[in-house]
OpenMM code with the backbone's topology and positions (N, CA, C; nanometers):
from openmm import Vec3, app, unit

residues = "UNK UNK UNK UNK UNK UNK UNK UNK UNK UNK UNK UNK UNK UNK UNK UNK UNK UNK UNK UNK UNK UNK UNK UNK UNK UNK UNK UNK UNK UNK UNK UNK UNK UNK UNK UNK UNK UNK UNK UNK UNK UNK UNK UNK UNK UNK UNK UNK UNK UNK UNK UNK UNK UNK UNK UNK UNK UNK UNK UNK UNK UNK UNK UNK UNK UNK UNK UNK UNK UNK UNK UNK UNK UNK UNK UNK UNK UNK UNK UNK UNK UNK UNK UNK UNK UNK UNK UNK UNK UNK UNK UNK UNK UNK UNK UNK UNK UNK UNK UNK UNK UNK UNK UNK UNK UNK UNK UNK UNK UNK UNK UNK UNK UNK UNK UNK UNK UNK UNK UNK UNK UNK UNK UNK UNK UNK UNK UNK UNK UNK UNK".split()
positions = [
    Vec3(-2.0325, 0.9770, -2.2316),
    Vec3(-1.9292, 1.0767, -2.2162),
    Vec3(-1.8459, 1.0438, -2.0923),
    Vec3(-1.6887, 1.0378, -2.1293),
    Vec3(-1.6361, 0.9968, -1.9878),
    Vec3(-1.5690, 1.1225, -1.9317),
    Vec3(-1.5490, 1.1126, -1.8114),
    Vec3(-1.4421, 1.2284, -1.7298),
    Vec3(-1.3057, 1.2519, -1.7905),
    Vec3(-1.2637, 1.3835, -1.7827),
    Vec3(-1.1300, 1.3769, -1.8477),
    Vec3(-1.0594, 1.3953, -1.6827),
    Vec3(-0.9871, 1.2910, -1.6043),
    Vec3(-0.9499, 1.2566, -1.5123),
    Vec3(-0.8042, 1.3311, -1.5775),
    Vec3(-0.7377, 1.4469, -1.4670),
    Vec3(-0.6081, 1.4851, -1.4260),
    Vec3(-0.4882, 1.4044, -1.3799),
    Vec3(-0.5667, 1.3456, -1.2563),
    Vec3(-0.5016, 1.2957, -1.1890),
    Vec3(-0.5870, 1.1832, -1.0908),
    Vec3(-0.5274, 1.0789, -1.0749),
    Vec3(-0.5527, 0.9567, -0.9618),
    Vec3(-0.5473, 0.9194, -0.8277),
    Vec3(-0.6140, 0.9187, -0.7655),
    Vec3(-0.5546, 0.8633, -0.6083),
    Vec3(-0.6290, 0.8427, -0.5068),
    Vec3(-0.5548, 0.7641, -0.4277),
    Vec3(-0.6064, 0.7244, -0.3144),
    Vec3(-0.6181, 0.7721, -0.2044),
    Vec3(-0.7176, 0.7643, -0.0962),
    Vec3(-0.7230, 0.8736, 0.0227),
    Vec3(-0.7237, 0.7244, 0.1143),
    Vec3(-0.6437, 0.7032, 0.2196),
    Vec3(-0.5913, 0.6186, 0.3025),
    Vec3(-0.6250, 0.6854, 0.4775),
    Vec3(-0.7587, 0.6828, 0.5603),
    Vec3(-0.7564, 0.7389, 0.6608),
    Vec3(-0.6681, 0.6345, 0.7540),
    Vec3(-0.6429, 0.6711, 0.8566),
    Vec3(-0.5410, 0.5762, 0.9240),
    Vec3(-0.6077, 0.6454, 1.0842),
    Vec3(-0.5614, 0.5379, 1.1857),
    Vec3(-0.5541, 0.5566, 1.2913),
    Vec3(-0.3994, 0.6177, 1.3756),
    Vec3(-0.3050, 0.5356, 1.3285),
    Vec3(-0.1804, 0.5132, 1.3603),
    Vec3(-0.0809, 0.6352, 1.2456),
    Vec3(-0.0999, 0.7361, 1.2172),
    Vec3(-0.0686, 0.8193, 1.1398),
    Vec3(0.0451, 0.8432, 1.1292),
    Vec3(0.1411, 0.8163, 1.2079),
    Vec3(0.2343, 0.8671, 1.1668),
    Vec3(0.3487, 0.7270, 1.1249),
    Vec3(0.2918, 0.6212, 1.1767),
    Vec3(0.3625, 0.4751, 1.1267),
    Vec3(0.3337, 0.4652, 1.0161),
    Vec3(0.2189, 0.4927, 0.9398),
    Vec3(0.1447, 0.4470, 0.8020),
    Vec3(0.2011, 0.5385, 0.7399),
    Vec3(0.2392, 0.6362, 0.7863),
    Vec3(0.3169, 0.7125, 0.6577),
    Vec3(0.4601, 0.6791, 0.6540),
    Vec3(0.5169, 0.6211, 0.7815),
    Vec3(0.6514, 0.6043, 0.7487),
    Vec3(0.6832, 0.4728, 0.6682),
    Vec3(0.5416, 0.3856, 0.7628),
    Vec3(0.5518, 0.2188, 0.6305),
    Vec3(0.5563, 0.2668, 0.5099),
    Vec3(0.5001, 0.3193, 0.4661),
    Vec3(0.4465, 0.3641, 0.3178),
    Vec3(0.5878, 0.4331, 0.1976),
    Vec3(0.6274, 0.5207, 0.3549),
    Vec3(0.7501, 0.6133, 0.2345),
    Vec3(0.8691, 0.4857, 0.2623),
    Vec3(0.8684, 0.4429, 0.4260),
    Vec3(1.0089, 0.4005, 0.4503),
    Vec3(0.9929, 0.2220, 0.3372),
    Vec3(0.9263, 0.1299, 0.3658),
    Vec3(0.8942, 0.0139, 0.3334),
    Vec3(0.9248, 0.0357, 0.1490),
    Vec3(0.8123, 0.1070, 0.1157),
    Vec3(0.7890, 0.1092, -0.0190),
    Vec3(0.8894, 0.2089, -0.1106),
    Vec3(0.9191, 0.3403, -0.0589),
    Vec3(0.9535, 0.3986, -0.1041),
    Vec3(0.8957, 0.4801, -0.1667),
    Vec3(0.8136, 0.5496, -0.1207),
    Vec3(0.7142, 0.6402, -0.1765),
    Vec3(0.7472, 0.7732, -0.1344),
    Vec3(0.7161, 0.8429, -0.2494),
    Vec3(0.8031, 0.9954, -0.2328),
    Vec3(0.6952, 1.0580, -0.1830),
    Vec3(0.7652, 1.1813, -0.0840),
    Vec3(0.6163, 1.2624, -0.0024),
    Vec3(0.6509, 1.3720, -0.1334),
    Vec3(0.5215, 1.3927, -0.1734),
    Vec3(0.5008, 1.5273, -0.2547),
    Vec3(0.4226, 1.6550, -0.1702),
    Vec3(0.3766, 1.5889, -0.0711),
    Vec3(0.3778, 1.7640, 0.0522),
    Vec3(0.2979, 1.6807, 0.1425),
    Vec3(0.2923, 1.7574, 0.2914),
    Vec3(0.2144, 1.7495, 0.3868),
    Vec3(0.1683, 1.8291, 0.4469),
    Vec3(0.0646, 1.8342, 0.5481),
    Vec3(-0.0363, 1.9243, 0.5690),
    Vec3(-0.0716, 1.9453, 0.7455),
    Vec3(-0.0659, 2.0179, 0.7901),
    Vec3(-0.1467, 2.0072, 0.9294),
    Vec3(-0.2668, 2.1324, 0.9523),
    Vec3(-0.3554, 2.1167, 0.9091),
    Vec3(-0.4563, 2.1950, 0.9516),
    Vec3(-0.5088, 2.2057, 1.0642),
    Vec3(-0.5136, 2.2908, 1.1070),
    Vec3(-0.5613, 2.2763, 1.2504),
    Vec3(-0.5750, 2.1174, 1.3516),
    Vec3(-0.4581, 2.0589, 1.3480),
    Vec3(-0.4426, 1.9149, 1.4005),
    Vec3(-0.4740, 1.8634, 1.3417),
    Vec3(-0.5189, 1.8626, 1.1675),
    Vec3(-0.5384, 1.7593, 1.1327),
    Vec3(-0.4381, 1.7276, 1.0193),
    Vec3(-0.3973, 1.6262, 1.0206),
    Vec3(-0.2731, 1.5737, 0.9872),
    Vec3(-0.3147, 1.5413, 0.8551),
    Vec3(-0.1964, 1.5085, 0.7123),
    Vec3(-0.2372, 1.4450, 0.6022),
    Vec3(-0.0992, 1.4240, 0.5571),
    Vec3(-0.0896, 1.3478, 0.4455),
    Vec3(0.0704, 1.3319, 0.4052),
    Vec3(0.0230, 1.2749, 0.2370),
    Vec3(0.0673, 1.3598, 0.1484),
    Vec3(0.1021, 1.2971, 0.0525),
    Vec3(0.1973, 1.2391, -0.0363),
    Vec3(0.2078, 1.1199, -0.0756),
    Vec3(0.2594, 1.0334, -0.1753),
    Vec3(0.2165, 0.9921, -0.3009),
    Vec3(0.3636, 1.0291, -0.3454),
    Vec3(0.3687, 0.9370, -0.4677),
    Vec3(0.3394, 0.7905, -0.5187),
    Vec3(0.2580, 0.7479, -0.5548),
    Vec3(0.1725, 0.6439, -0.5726),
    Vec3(0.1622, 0.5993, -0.7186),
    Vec3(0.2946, 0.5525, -0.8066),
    Vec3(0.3052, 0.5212, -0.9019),
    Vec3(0.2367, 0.6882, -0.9789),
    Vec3(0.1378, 0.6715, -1.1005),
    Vec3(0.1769, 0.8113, -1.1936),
    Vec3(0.0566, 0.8532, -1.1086),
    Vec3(-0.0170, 0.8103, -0.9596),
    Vec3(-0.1831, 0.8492, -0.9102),
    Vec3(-0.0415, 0.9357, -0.7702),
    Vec3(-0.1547, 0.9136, -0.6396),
    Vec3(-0.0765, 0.9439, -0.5426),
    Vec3(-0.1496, 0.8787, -0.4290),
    Vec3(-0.1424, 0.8801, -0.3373),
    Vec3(-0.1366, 0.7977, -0.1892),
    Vec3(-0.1522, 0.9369, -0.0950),
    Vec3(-0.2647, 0.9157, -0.0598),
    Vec3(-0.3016, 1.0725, 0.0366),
    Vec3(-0.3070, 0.9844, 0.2086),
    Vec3(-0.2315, 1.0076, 0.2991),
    Vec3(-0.2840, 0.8693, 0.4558),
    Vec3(-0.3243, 1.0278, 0.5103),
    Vec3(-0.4283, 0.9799, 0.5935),
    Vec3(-0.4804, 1.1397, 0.6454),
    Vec3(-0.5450, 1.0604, 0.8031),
    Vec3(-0.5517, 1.1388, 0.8402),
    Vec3(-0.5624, 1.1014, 1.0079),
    Vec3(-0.7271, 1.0303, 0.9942),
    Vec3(-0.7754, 0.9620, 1.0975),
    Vec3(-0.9509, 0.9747, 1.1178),
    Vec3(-0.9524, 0.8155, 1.0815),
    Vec3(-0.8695, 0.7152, 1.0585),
    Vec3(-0.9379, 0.5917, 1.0355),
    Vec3(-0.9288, 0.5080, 1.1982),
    Vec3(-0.9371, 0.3992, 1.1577),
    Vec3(-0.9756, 0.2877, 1.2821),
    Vec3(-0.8552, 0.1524, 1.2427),
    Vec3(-0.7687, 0.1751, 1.3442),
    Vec3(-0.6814, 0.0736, 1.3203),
    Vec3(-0.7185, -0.0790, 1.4145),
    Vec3(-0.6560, -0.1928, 1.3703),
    Vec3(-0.6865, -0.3414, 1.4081),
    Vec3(-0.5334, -0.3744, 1.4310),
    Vec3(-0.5529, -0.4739, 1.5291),
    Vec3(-0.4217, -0.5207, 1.5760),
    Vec3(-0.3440, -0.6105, 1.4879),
    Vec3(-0.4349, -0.6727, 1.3981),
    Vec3(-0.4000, -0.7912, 1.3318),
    Vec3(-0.4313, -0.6838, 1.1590),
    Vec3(-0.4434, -0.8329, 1.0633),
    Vec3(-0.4574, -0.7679, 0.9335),
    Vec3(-0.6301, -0.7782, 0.9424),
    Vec3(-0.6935, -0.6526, 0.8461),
    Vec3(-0.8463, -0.6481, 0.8777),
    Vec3(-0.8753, -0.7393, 0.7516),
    Vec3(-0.9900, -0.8110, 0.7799),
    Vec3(-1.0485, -0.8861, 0.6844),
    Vec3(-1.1369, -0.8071, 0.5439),
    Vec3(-1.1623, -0.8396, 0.4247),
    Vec3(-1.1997, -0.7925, 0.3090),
    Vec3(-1.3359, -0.7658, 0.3918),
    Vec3(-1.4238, -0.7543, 0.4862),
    Vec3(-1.5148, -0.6798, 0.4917),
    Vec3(-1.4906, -0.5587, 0.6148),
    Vec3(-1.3974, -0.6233, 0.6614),
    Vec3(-1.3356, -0.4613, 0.6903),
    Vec3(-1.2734, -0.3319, 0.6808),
    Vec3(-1.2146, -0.3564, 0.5815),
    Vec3(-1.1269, -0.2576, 0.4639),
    Vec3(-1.1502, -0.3091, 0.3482),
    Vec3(-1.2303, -0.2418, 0.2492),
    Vec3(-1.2517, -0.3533, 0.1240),
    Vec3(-1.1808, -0.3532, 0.0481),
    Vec3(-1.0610, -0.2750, 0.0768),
    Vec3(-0.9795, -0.2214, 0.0076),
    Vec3(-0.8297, -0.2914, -0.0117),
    Vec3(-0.7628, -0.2863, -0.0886),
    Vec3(-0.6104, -0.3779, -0.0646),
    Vec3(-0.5332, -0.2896, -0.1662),
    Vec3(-0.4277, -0.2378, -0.1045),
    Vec3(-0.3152, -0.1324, -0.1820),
    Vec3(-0.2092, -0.2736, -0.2305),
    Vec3(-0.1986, -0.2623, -0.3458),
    Vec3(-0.1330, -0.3674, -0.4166),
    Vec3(0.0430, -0.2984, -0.4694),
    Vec3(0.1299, -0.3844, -0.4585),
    Vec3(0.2807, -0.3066, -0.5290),
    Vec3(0.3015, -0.4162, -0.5862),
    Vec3(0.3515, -0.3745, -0.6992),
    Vec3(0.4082, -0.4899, -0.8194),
    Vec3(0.5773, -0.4438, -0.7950),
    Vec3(0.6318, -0.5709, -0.7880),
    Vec3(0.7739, -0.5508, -0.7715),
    Vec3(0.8577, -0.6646, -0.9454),
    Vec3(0.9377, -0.6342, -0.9173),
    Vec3(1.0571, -0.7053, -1.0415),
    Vec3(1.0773, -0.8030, -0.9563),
    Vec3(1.1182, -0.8005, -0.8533),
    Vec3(1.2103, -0.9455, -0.7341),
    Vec3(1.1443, -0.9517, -0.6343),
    Vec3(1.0628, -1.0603, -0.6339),
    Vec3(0.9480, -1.1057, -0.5064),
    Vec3(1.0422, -1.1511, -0.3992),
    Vec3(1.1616, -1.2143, -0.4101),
    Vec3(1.2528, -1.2170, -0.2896),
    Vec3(1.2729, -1.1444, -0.2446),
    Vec3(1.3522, -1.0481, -0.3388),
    Vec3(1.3835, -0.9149, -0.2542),
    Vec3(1.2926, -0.8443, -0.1596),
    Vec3(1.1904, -0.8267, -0.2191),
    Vec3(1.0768, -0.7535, -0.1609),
    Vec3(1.0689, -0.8375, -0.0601),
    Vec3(1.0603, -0.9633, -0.0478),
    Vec3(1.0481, -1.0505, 0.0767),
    Vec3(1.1279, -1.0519, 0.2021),
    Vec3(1.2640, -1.0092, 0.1690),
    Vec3(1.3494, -1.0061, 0.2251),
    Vec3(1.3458, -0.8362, 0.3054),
    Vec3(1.3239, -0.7290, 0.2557),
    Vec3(1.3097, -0.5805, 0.2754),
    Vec3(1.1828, -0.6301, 0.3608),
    Vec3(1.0819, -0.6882, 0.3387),
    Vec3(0.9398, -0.6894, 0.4141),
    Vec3(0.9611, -0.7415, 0.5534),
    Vec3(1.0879, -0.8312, 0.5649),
    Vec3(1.1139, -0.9256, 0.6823),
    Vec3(1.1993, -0.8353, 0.7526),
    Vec3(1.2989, -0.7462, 0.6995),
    Vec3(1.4025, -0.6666, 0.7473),
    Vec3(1.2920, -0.5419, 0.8402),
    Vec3(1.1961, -0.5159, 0.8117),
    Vec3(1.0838, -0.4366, 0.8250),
    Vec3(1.0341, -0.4878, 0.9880),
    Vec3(1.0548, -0.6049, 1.0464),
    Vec3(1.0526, -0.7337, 1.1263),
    Vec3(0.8415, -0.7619, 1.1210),
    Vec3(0.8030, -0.7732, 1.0031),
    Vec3(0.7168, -0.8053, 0.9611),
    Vec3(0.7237, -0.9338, 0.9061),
    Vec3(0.6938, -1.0611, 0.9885),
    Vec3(0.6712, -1.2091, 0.9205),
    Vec3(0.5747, -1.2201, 0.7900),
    Vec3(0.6172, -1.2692, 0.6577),
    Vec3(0.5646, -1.2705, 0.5842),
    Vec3(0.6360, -1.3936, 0.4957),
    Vec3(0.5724, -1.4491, 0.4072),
    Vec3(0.5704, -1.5733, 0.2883),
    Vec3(0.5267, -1.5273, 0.1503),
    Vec3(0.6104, -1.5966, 0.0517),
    Vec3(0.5396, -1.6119, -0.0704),
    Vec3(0.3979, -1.6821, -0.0937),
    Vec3(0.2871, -1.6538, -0.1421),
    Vec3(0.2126, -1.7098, -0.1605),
    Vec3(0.1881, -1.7703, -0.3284),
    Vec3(0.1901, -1.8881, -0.3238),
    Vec3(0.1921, -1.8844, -0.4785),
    Vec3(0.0671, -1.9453, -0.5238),
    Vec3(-0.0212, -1.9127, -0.6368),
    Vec3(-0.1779, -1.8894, -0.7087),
    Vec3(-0.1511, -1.9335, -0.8481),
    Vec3(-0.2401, -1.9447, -0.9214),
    Vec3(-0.2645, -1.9873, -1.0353),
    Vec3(-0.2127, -1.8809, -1.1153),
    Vec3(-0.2854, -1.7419, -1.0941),
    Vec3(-0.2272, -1.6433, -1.1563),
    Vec3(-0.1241, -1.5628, -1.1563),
    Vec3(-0.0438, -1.6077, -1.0037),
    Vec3(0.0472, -1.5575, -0.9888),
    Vec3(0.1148, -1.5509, -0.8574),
    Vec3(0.2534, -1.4997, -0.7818),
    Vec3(0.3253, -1.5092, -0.6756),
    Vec3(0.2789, -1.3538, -0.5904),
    Vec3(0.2442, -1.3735, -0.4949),
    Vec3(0.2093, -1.2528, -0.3749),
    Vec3(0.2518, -1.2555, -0.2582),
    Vec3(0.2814, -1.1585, -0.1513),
    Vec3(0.3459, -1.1287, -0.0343),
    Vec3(0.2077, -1.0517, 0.0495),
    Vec3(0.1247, -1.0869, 0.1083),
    Vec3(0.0438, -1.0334, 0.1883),
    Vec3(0.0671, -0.9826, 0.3352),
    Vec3(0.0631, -0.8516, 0.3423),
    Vec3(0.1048, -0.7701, 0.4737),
    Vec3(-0.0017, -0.7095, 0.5052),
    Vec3(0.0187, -0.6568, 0.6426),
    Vec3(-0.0116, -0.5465, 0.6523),
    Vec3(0.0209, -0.4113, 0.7305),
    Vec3(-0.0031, -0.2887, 0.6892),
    Vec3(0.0246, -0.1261, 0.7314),
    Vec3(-0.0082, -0.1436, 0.9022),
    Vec3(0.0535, -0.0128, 0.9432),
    Vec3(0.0422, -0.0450, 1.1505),
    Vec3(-0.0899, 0.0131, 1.1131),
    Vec3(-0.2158, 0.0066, 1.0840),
    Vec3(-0.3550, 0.0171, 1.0749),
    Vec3(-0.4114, -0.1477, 1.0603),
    Vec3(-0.3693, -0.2616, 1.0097),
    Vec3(-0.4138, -0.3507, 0.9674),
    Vec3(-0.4736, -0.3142, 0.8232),
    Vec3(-0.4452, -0.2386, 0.7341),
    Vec3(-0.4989, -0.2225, 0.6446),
    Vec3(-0.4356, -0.3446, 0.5088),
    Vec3(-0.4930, -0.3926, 0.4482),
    Vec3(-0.4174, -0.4793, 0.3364),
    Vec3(-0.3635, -0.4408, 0.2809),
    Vec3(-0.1746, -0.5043, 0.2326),
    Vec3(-0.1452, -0.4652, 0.1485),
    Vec3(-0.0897, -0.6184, 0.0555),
    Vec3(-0.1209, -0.5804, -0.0291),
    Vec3(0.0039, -0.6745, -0.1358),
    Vec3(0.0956, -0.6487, -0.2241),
    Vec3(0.1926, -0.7172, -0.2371),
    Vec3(0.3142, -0.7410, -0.2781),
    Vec3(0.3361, -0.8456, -0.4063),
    Vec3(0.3096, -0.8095, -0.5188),
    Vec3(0.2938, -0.8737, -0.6965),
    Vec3(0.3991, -0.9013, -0.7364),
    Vec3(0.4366, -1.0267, -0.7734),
    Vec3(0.5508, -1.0292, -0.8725),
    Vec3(0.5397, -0.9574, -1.0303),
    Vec3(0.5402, -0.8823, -1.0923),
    Vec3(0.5346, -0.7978, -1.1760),
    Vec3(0.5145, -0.8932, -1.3359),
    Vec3(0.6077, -1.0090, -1.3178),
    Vec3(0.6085, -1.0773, -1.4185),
    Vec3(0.5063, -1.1892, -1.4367),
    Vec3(0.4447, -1.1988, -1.3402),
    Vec3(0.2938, -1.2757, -1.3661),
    Vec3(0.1837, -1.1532, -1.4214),
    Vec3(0.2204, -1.0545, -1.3743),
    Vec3(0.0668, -0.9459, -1.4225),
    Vec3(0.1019, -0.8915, -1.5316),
    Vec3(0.2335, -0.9210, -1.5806),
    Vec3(0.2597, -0.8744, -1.6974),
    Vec3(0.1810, -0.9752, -1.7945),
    Vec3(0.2008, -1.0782, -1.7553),
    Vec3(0.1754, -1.1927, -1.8597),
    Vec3(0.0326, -1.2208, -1.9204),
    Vec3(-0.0448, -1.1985, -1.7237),
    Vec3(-0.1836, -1.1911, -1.7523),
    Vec3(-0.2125, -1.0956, -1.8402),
    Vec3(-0.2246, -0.9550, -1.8549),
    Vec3(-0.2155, -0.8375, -1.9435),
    Vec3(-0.2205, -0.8882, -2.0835),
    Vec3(-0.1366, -0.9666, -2.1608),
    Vec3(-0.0799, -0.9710, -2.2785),
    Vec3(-0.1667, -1.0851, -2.2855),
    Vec3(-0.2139, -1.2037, -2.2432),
    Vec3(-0.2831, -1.2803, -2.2975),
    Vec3(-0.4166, -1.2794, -2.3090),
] * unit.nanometer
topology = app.Topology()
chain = topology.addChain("A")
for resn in residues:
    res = topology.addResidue(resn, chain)
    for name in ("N", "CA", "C"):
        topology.addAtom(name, app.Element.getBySymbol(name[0]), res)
């Protein structure tokens, strides 16, 4: 018997709270669907494709990008134009490259937490999908 799941999403604690929400809405473009301050404690939600993107205060930020056993986690965006996105990521004054893979073209960043993110060319994961 499976869950009849409503709704999707991610809970993103952050150190740097109020940059990670602006990377998030300003960078990506992610719509705030409300925010919260409870008694100092901060939360912000986003729109996160049809799930949502919750960044809420209480994580541990790194100066650099954190390694897969430090965040095991990696927030992925599939874009149409990996330039473009390359170009918006650099305008951001975030140094970044195409990386290109067997399965496909990626832009690896990361959030003012060091948290991972990537950047998909849309038309490689499409492809994988269908075959």
């Amino acid at each position: 018997m499976n869950i009849n799941v409503a709704r999707y999403g991610v809970i993103l604690n952050t150190e740097h709270y109020v940059e990670c929400v602006a990377f998030y809405r300003g960078l990506f473009g992610l719509r705030q669907l409300f925010e919260r301050d409870e008694n100092g404690f901060k939360l912000t939600c986003l729109e996160y494709g049809d799930g949502y993107l919750m960044v809420e205060q209480g994580g541990k930020a790194k100066s650099s990008i954190k390694t897969p056993e430090e965040s095991s986690f990696k927030l992925r965006f599939n874009v149409d134009d990996l330039e473009d996105a390359l170009s918006s990521v650099r305008a951001w004054g975030i140094e970044a490259a195409i990386t290109e893979n067997a399965w496909g073209r990626t832009i690896n960043i990361a959030d003012p937490d060091g948290n991972r993110v990537g950047i998909r060319d849309d038309a490689g994961f499409v492809r994988q999908i269908d075959n």
